[in-house]
N, C-alpha and C positions, 0 to 999 in steps of 0.2 A: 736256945732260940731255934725256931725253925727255919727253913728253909720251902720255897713254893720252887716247884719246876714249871716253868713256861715252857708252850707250847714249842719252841724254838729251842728247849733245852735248858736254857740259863737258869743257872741259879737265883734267888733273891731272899733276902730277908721277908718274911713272912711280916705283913704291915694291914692290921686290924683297921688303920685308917682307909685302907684301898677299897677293901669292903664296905664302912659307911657311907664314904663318897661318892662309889657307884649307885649303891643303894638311896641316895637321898639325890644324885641325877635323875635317876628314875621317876621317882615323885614319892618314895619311902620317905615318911618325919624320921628327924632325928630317933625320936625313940622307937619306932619300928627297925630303925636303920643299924642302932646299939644291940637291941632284942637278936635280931640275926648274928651281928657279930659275937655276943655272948655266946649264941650258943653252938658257930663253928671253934670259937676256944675252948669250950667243953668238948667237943668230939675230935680239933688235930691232935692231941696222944692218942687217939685209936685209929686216926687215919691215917699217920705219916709211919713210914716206913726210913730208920735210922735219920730222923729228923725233919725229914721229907717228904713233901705232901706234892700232888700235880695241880697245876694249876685250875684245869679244869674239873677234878673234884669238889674243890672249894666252890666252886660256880654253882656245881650240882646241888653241893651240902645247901649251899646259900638259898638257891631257890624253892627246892622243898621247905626250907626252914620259912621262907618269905610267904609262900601259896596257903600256909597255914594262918598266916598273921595279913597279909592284904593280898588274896587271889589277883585283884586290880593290878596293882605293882608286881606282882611276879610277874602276870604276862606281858608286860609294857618292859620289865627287866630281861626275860626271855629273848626276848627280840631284839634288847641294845645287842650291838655288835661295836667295839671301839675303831673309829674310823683308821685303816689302815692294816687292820686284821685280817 
């Protein structure tokens, strides 16, 4: 299992759902919003380091993998900031 570093340090279970959800707040369809999480599970074993990936990596991966599949929604996703952040 993995593990995501937040910004703030903390540890968390690595949760493929976090990703869809944002992604389909955004205005990502479910299947665009699957599409991206597919293909950060193919790349966290090359990105985490002893289990562990940075939160804001995932964001990164996320995004490039999104600007390929809806330019629209990536930059409408670019610009959420989760209120509190």
């Amino acid at each position: 299992m993995y593990k995501v570093q937040k910004k703030d340090g903390i540890l968390e279970d690595f949760d493929r759902g976090k990703i869809i959800s944002g992604l389909v707040k955004a205005g990502a369809s479910a299947e665009e919003a699957e599409k991206v999480a597919l293909e950060i599970d193919t790349w966290l074993p090359t990105a985490a380091v002893d289990n562990v990936v940075n939160s804001l990596d995932i964001r990164v991966k996320g995004l490039s993998i999104l600007k390929m599949i809806n330019p629209q929604i990536a930059e409408k996703f670019d610009g959420y900031q989760k209120t509190g952040e």
